[in-house]
C-alpha positions as YAML, in Angstrom:
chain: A
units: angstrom
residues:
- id: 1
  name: UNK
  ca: [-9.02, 8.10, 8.49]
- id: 2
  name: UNK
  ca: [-10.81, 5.00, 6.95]
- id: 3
  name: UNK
  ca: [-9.75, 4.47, 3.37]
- id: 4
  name: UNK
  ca: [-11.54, 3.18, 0.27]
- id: 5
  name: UNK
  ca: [-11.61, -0.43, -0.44]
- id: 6
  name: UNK
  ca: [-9.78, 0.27, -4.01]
- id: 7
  name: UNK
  ca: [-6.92, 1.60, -1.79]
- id: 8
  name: UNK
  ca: [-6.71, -1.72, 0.52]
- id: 9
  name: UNK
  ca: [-4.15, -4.42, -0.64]
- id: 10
  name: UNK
  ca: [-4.79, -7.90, 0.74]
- id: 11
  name: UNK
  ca: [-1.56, -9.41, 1.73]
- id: 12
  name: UNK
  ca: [-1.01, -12.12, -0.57]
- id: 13
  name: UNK
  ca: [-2.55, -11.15, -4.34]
- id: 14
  name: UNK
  ca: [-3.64, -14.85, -4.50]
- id: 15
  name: UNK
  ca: [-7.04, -16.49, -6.18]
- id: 16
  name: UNK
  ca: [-9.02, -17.18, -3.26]
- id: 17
  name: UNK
  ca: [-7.89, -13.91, -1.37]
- id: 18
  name: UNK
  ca: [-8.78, -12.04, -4.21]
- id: 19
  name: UNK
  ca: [-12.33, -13.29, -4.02]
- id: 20
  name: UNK
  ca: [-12.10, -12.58, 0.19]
- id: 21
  name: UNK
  ca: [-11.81, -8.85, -0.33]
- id: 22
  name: UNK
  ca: [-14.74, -7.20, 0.82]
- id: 23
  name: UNK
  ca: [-16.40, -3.83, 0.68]
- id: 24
  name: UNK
  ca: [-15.91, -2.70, 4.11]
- id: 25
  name: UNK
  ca: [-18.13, 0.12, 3.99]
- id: 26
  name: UNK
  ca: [-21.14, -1.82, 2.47]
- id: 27
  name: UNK
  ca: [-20.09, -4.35, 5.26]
- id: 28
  name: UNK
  ca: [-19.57, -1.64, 7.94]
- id: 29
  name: UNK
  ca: [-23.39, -0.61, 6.97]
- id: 30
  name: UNK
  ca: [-24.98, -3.77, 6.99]
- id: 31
  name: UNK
  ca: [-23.03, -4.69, 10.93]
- id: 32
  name: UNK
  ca: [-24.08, -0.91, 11.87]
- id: 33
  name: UNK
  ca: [-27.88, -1.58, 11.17]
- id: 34
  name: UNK
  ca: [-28.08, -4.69, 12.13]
- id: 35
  name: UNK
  ca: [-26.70, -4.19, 15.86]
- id: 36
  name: UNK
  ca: [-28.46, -0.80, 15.66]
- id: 37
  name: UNK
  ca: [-32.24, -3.19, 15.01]
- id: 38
  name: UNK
  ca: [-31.74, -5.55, 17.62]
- id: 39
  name: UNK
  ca: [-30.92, -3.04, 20.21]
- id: 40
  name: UNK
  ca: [-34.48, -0.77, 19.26]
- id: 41
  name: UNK
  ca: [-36.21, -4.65, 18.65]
- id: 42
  name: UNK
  ca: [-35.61, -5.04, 22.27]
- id: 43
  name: UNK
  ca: [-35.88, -1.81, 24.13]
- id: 44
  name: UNK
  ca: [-32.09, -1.69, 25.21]
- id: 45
  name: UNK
  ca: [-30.28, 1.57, 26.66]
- id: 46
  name: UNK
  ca: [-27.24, 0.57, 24.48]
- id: 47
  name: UNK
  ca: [-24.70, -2.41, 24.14]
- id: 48
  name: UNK
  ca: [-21.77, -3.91, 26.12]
- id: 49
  name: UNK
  ca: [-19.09, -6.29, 24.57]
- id: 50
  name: UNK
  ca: [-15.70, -7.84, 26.49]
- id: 51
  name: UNK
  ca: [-12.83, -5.63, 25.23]
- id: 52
  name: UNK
  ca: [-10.09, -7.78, 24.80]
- id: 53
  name: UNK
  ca: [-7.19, -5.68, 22.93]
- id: 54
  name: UNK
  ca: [-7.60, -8.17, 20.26]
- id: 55
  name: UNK
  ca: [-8.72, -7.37, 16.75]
- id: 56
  name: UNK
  ca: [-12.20, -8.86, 16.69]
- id: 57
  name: UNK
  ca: [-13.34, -7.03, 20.11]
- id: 58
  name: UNK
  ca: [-11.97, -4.13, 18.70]
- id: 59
  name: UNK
  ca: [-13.79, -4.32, 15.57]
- id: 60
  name: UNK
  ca: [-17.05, -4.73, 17.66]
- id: 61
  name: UNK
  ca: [-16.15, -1.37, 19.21]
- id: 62
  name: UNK
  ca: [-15.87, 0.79, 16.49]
- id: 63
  name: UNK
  ca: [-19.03, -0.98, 14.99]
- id: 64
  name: UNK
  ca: [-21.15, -0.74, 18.11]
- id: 65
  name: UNK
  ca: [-19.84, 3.67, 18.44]
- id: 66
  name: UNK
  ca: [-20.98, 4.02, 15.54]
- id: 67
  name: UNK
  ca: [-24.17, 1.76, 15.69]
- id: 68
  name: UNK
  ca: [-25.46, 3.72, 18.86]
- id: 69
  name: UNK
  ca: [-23.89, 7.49, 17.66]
- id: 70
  name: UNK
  ca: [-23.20, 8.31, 20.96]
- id: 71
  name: UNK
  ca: [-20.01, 6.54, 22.70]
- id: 72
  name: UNK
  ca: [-22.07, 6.47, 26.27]
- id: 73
  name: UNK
  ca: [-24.27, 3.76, 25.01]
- id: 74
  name: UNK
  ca: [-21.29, 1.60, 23.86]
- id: 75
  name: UNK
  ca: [-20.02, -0.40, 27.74]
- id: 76
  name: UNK
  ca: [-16.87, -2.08, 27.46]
- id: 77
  name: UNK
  ca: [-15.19, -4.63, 29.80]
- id: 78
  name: UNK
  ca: [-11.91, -5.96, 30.00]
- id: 79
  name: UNK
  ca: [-12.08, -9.10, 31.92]
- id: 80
  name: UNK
  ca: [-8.63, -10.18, 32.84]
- id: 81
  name: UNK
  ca: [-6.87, -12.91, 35.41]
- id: 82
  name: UNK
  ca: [-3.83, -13.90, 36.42]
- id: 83
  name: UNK
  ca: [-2.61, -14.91, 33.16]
- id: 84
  name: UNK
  ca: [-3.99, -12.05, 31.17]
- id: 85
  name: UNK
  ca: [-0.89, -10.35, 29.39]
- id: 86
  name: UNK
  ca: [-0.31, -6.37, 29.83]
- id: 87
  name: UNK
  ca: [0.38, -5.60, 26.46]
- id: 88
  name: UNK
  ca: [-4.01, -6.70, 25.74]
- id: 89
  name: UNK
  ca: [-4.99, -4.42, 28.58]
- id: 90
  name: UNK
  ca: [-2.90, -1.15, 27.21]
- id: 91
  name: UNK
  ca: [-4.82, -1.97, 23.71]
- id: 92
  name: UNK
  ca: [-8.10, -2.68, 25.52]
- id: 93
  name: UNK
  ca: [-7.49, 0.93, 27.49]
- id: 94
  name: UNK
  ca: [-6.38, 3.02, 23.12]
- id: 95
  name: UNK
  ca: [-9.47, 1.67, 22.25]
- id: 96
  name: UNK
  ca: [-11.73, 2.62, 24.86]
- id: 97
  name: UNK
  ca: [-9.97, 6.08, 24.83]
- id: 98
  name: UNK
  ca: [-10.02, 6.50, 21.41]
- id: 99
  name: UNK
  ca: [-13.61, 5.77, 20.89]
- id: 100
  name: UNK
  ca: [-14.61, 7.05, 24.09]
- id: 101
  name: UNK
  ca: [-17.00, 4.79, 25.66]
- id: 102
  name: UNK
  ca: [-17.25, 3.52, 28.76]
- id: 103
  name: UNK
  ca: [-14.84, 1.55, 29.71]
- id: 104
  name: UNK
  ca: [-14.47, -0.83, 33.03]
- id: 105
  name: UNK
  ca: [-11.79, -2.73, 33.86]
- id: 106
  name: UNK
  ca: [-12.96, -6.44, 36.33]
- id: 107
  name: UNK
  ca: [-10.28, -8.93, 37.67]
- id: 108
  name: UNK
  ca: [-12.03, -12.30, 37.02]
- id: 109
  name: UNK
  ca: [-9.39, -14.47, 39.12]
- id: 110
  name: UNK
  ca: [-10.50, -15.20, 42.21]
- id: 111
  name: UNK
  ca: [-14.07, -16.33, 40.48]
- id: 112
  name: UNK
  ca: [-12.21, -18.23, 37.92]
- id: 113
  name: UNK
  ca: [-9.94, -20.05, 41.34]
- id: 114
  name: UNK
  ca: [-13.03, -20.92, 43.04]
- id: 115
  name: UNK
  ca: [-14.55, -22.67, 39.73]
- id: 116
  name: UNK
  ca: [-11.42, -24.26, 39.15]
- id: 117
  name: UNK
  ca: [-9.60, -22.79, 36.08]
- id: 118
  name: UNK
  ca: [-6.37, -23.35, 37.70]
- id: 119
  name: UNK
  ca: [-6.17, -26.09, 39.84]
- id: 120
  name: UNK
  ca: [-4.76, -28.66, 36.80]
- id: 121
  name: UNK
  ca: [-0.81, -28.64, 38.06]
- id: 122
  name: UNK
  ca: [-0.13, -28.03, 34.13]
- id: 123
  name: UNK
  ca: [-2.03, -24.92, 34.38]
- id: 124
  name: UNK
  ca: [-0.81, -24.13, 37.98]
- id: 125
  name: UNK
  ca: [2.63, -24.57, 36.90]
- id: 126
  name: UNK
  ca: [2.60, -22.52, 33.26]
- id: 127
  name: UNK
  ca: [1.41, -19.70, 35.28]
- id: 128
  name: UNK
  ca: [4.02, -19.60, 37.61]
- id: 129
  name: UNK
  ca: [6.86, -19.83, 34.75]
- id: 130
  name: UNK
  ca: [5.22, -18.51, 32.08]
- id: 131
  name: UNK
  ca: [8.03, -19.18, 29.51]
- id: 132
  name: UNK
  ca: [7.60, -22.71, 29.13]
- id: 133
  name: UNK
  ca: [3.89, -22.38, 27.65]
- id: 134
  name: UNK
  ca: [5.77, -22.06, 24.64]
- id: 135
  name: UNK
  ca: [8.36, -25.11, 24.55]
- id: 136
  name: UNK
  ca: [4.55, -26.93, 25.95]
- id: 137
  name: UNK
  ca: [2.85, -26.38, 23.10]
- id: 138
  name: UNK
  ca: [5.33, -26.99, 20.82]
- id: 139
  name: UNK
  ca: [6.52, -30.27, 22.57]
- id: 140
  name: UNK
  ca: [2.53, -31.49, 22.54]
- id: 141
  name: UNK
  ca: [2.27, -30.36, 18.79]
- id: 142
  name: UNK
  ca: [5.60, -31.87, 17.24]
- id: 143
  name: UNK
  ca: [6.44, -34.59, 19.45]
- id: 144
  name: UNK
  ca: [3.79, -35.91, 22.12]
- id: 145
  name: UNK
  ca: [0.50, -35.71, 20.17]
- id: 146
  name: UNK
  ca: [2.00, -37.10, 16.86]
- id: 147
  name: UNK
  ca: [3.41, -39.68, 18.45]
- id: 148
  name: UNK
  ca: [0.50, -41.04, 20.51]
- id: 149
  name: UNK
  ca: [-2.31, -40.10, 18.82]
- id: 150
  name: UNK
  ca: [-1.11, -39.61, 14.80]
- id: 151
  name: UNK
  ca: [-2.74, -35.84, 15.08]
- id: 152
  name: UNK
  ca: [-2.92, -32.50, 16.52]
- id: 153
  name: UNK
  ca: [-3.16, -31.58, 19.87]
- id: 154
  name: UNK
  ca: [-6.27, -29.19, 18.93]
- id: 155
  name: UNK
  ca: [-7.56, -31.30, 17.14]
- id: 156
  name: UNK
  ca: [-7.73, -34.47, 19.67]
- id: 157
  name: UNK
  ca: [-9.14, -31.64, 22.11]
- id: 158
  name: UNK
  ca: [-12.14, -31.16, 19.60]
- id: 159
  name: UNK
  ca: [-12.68, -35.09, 19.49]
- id: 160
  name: UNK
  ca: [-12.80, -34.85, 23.24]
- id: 161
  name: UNK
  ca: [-10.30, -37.98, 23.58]
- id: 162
  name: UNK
  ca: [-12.01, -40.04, 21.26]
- id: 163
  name: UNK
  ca: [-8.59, -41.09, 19.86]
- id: 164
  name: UNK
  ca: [-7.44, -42.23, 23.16]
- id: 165
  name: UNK
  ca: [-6.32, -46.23, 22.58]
- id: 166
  name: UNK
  ca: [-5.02, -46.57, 25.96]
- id: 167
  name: UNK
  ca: [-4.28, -46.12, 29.67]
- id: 168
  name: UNK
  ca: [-1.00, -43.82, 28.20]
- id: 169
  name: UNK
  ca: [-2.82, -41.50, 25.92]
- id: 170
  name: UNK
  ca: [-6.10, -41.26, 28.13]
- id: 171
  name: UNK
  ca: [-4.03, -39.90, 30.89]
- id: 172
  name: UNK
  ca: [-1.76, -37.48, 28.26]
- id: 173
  name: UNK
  ca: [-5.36, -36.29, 26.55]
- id: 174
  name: UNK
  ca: [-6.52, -35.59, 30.56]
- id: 175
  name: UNK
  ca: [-3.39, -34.12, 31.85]
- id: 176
  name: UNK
  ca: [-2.83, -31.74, 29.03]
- id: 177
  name: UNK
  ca: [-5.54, -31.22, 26.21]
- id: 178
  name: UNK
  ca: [-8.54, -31.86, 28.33]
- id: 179
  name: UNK
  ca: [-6.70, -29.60, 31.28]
- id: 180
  name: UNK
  ca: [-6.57, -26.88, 29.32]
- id: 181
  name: UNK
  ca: [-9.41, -26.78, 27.86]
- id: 182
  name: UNK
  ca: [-11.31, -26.76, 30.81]
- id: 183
  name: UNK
  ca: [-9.41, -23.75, 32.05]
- id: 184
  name: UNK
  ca: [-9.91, -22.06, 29.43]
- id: 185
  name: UNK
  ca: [-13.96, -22.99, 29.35]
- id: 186
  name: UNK
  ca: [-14.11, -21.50, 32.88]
- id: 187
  name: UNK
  ca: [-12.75, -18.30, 32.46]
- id: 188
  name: UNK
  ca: [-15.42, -18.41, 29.62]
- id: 189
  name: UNK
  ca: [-18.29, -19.01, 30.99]
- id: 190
  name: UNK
  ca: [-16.77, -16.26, 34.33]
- id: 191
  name: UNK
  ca: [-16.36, -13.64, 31.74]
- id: 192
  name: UNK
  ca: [-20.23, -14.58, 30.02]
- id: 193
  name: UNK
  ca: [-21.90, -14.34, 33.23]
- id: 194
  name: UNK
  ca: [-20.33, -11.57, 34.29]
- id: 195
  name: UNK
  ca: [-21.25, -9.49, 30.98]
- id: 196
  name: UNK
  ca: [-24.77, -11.03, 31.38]
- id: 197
  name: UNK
  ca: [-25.42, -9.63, 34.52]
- id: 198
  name: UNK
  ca: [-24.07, -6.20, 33.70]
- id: 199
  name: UNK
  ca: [-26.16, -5.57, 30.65]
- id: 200
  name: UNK
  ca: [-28.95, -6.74, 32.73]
- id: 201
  name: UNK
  ca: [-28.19, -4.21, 35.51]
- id: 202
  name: UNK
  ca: [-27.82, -1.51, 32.82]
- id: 203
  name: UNK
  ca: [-30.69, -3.19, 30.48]
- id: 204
  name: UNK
  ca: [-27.41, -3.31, 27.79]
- id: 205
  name: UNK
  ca: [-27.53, -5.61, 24.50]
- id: 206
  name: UNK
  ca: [-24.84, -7.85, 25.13]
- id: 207
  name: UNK
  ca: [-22.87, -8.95, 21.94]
- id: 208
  name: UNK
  ca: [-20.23, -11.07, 21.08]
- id: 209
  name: UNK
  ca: [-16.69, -10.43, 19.43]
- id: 210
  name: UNK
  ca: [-16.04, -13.78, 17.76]
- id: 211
  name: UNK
  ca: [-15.34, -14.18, 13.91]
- id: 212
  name: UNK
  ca: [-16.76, -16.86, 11.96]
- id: 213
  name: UNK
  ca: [-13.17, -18.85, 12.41]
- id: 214
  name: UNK
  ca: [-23.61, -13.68, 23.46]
- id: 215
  name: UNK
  ca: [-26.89, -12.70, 22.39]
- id: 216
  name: UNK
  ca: [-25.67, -11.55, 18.99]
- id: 217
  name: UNK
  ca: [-22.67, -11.72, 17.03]
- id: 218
  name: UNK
  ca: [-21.87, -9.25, 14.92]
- id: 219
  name: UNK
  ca: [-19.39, -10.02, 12.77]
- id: 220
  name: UNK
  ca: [-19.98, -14.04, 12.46]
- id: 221
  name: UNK
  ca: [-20.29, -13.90, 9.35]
- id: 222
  name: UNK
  ca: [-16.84, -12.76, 8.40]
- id: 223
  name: UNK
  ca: [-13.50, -14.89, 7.96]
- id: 224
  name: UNK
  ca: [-10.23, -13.50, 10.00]
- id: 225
  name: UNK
  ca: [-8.83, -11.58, 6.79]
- id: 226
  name: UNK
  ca: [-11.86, -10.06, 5.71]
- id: 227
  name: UNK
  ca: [-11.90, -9.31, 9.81]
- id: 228
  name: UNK
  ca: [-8.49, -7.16, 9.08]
- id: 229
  name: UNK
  ca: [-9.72, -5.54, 6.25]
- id: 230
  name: UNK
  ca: [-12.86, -3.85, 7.58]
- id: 231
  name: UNK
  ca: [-10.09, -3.33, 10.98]
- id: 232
  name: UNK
  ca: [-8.01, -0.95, 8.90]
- id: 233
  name: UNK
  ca: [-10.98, 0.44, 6.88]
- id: 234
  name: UNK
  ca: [-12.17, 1.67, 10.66]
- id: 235
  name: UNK
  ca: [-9.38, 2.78, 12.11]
- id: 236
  name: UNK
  ca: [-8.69, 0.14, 14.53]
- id: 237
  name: UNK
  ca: [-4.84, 1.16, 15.47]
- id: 238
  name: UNK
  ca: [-2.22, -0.99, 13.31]
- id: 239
  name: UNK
  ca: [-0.56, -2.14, 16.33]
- id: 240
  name: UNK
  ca: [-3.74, -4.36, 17.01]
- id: 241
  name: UNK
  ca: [-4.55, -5.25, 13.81]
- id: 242
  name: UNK
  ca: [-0.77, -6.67, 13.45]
- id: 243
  name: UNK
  ca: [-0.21, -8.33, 16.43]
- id: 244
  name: UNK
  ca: [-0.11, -12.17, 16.93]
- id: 245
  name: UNK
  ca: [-3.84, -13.52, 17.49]
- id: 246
  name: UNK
  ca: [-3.91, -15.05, 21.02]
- id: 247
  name: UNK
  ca: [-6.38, -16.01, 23.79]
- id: 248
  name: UNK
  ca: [-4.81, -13.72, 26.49]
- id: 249
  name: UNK
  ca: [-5.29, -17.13, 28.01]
- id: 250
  name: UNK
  ca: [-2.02, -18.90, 28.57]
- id: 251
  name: UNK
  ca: [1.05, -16.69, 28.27]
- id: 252
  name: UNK
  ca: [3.06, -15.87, 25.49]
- id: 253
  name: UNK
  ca: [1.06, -18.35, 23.10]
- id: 254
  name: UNK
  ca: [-1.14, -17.27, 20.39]
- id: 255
  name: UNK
  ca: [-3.64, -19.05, 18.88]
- id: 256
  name: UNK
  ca: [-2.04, -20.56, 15.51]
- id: 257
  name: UNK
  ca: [0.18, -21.94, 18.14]
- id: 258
  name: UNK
  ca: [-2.12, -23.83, 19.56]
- id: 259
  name: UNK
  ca: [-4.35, -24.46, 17.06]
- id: 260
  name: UNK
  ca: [-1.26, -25.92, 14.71]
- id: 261
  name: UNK
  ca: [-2.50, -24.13, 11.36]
- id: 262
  name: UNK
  ca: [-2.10, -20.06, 10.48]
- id: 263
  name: UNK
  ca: [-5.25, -18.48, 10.25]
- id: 264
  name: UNK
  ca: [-4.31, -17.32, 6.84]
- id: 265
  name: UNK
  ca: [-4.22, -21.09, 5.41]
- id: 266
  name: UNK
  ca: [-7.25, -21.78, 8.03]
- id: 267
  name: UNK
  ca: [-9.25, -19.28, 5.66]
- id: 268
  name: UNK
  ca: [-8.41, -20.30, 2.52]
- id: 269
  name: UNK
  ca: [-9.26, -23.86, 3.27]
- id: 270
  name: UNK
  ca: [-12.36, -23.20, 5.21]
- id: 271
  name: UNK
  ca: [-13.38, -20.83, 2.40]
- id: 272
  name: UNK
  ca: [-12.97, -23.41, -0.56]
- id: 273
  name: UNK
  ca: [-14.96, -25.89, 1.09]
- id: 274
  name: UNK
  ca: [-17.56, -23.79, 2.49]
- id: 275
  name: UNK
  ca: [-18.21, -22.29, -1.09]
- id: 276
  name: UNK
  ca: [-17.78, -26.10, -2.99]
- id: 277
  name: UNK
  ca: [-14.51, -25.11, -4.82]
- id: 278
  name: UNK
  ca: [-11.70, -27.02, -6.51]
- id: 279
  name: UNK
  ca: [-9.07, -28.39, -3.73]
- id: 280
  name: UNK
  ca: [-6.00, -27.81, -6.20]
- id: 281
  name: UNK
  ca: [-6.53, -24.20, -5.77]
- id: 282
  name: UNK
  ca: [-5.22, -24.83, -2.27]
- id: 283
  name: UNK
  ca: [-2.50, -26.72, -3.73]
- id: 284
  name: UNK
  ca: [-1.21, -24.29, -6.12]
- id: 285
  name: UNK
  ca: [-0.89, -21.90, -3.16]
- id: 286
  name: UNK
  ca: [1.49, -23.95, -1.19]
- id: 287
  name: UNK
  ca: [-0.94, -25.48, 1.42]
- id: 288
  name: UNK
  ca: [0.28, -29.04, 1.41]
- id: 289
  name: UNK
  ca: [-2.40, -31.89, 1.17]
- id: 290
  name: UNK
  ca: [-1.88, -33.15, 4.94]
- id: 291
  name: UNK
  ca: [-2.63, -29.03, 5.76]
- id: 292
  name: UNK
  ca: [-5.60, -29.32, 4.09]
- id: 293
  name: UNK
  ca: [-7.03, -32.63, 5.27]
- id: 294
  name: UNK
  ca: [-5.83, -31.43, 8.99]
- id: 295
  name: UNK
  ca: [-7.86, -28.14, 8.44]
- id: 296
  name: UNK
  ca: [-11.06, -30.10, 7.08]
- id: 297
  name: UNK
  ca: [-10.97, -32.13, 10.31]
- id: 298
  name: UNK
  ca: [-10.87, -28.88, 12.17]
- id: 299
  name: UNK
  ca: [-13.42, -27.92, 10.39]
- id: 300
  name: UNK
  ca: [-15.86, -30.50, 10.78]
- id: 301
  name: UNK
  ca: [-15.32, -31.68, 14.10]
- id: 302
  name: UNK
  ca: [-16.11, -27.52, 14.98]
- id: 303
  name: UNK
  ca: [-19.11, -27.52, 12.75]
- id: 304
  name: UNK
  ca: [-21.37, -27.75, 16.00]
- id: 305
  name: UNK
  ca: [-20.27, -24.22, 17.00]
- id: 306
  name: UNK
  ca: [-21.64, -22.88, 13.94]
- id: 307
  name: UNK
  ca: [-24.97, -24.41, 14.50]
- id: 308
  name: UNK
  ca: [-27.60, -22.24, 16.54]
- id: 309
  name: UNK
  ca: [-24.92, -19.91, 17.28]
- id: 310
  name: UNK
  ca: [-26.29, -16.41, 18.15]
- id: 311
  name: UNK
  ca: [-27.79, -14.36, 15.65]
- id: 312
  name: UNK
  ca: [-25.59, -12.75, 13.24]
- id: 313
  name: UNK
  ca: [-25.90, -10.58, 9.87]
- id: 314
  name: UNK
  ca: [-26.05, -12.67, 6.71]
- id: 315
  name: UNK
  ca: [-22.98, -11.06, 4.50]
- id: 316
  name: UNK
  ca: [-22.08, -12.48, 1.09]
...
């Protein structure tokens, strides 16, 4: 049963959390009508999202069930491939049961082979033995990238090899950063078209499940804890709302991972400069000045995906 927001506790009672918490059900109402308007702006028998066990898909859910009152108008689809992880598709399958909508499940690997998501021998290999994806990304994170380029894996990835010097780091930026990457843009743009052409079949709103860390996007507006918080206001079962963040994308590696920061210091960062405050604030929470600079990179060098990005509702 969704609880008040007096009776949520944010995980770390710290300044700029404390000015993160939000009032799920104003925010709840605000997602509700605003998904609810598009789909009667544009004539639409309902919506359909990609249900990927994660939090933020599952979010969407709940949102969209009770957007359209009547679970039948709410189409989910769990796109998976060969790397896709069980554990997402048992989540992906609670939801769907819980809420009751309909729910279809599409294997997206033979489309994703013949565009070429897995033909990089990186990728080719990591899929085969799995358990290295791990000791990869930490070996590019701590060792490789540092070493070559002075910075982050993710974050040279963003630059699109910009930092390359050299015949050496050209070739480590195309066999690893710019391999994956392009892998994971495939499956992508498999999984967009493939949602596209199902709402059009069904004449469906399609929206999109990312946060602010498709047609529309429901909850762009909203950082990854204030995600969590309207999660556990709805219901969305604790097992998803606690699990590691990942892609589903390249086994047994979730996104801090792979981005090199946790989304918890990702938010506070991203939230002090987005809002003009004081950097020592950051510093008198333990985020060390090289986190902070590393993050503000991130952030700017991803500022053009927050420029005509779908259409989202505006929440202070």
């Amino acid at each position: 049963m969704p609880f008040s927001k007096s009776l949520y506790t944010i995980k770390e009672e710290t300044p700029i959390f404390k000015r993160m918490v939000i009032d799920c059900e104003k925010v709840a109402h605000i997602i509700v009508n605003f998904i609810r308007q598009k789909v009667e702006e544009e004539a639409k028998n309902g919506v359909v999202l990609g249900l990927s066990g994660g939090i933020d898909s599952s979010v969407v859910a709940y949102l969209a069930v009770r957007a359209m009152e009547n679970p039948s108008k709410v189409h989910a689809l769990y796109l998976f491939d060969i790397t896709s992880e069980k554990q997402f598709k048992n989540y992906a399958q609670e939801v769907a049961r819980q809420l009751g909508l309909v729910f279809k499940e599409v294997d997206i690997t033979e489309e994703s082979r013949r565009q070429g998501a897995y033909k990089s021998p990186i990728i080719r290999f990591t899929t085969i033995v799995p358990f290295l994806n791990k000791f990869l990304i930490w070996a590019s994170n701590k060792v490789i990238y540092p070493l070559f380029f002075k910075k982050s894996g993710f974050i040279v990835t963003l630059e699109r090899g910009a930092s390359c010097k050299n015949w050496v780091s050209r070739m480590i930026y195309n066999t690893i950063a710019a391999a994956v990457e392009e892998s994971f843009n495939v499956r992508h743009r498999v999984r967009r078209k493939i949602l596209e052409e199902y709402s059009q079949i069904h004449n469906l709103l399609p929206i999109g499940c990312t946060n602010r860390s498709e047609r529309i996007k429901p909850i762009g507006s909203l950082y990854k804890c204030q995600v969590r918080q309207l999660a556990k206001w709805l219901g969305v079962p604790e097992k998803i709302i606690n699990q590691v963040p990942s892609p589903d994308m390249f086994k047994r590696v979730g996104d801090e991972e792979m981005i090199g920061y946790s989304y918890e210091k990702i938010d506070k960062v991203s939230y002090v400069v987005e809002h003009g405050l004081d950097e020592n604030i950051l510093i008198k929470e333990n985020i060390t000045k090289e986190e902070i600079d590393g993050i503000k990179l991130l952030h700017q060098l991803s500022r053009w995906k927050r420029r005509n990005i779908p259409e989202c509702p505006l929440i202070e």
